[in-house]
C-alpha positions, 0 to 999 in steps of 0.5 A: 196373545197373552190374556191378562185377568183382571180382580173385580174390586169390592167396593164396601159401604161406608159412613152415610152410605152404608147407614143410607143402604141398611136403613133401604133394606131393614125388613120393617114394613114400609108401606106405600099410601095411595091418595084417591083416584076417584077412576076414572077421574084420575090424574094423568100420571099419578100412577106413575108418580106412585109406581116411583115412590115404591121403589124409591123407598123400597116399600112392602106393602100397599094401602089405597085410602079409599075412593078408588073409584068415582061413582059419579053417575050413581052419587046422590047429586046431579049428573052432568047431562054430557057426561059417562051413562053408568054402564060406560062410567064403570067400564072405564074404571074398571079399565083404569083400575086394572093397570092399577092392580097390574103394579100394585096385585096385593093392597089394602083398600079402605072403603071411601064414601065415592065407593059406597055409592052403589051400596047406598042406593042399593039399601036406599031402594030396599035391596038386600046385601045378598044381592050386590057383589063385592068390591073385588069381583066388580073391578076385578082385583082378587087380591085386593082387600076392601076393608073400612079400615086397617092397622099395621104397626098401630097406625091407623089407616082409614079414608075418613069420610066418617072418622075426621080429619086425622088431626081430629082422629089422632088426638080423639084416639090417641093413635097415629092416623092416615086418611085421605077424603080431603082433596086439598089436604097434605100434611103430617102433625106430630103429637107429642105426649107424656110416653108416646109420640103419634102422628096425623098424615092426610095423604093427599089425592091423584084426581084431575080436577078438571073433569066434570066429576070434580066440578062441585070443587070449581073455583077452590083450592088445587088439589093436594096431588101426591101419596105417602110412605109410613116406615116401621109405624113411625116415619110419616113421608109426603111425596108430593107429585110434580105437575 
């Protein structure tokens, strides 16, 4: 039986699609924004949806905005009598936190007012800074980051409980802004100026609101669920999340 070879043919990107490849594998940084998970209050499917949007563009680095956990139990406002005790609360969060840190091992975290809680207690009941552990070692992510905010390629990325809307925080310090907070919220503003153009993203959120934790939000708005890429520090992109 006579084989006959067969040449593999090279197919060579062109036009459109080889701009689309080259723009996909340019070294510049691209980094994936995830909204607040507030855990264990998260969104069915939400890391899914985030999970997606990584490979879709081919992302590089991680910022989670913030409010990465709830702290319901211990926040400053009434709890519901049928809801998590602190213990189960946190065990849960941790819980859905480590399939977070299983696809996304190294991010940066910007510290959310929700995360704070404890600290507030803490300081609130006089107890030194010596004595609580930090973020990391309580969810068990070493290599997350949890810092009050980052920078990467002059963009700001901060959850904004104390900094403002990123239209107020772009526009007061002439830098482009992301943040989250804003549950409803999902939106980029460019400002253009003299010599610079900058931009503002609320990033949007992954929380189900329909859990008794977001009930202080009951008859309002739906949530703006969704996260968002930034190529290069100049490129803002919103993904919405289909529901």
């Amino acid at each position: 039986m006579r084989r006959i070879k067969t040449r593999k043919k090279q197919v060579t990107l062109q036009g459109d699609i080889r701009h689309a490849y080259d723009r996909l594998t340019d070294s510049v940084s691209r980094v994936l924004i995830i909204g607040d998970t507030h855990a264990p209050f998260t969104i069915k499917g939400y890391l899914e949806h985030c999970r997606e949007t990584y490979a879709r563009f081919n992302c590089n680095q991680v910022v989670f905005i913030g409010d990465v956990i709830d702290n319901c139990y211990p926040s400053y406002h009434e709890n519901d009598p049928n809801g998590h005790g602190a213990g189960e609360e946190l065990k849960l969060a941790v819980d859905m936190i480590a399939d977070w840190y299983e696809v996304f091992p190294e991010a940066y975290v910007t510290i959310g007012n929700h995360d704070a809680n404890i600290m507030r207690k803490a300081f609130s009941g006089g107890i030194p800074q010596e004595w609580i552990k930090d973020f990391a070692e309580v969810l068990g992510t070493p290599n997350w980051k949890f810092v009050t905010e980052v920078v990467i390629d002059n963009v700001r990325y901060v959850h904004g409980h104390k900094s403002g809307k990123p239209r107020t925080g772009a526009k007061r310090d002439m830098m482009s802004v992301v943040s989250g907070h804003y549950h409803t919220d999902m939106y980029i503003d460019f400002v253009f100026g003299r010599h610079e153009t900058i931009f503002a993203m609320a990033v949007g959120c992954g929380i189900d609101n329909t859990s008794y934790a977001m009930a202080y939000g009951a008859g309002g708005k739906q949530p703006a669920l969704g996260c968002g890429v930034v190529i290069d520090g100049t490129e803002p992109i919103l993904v919405p999340m289909k529901r």
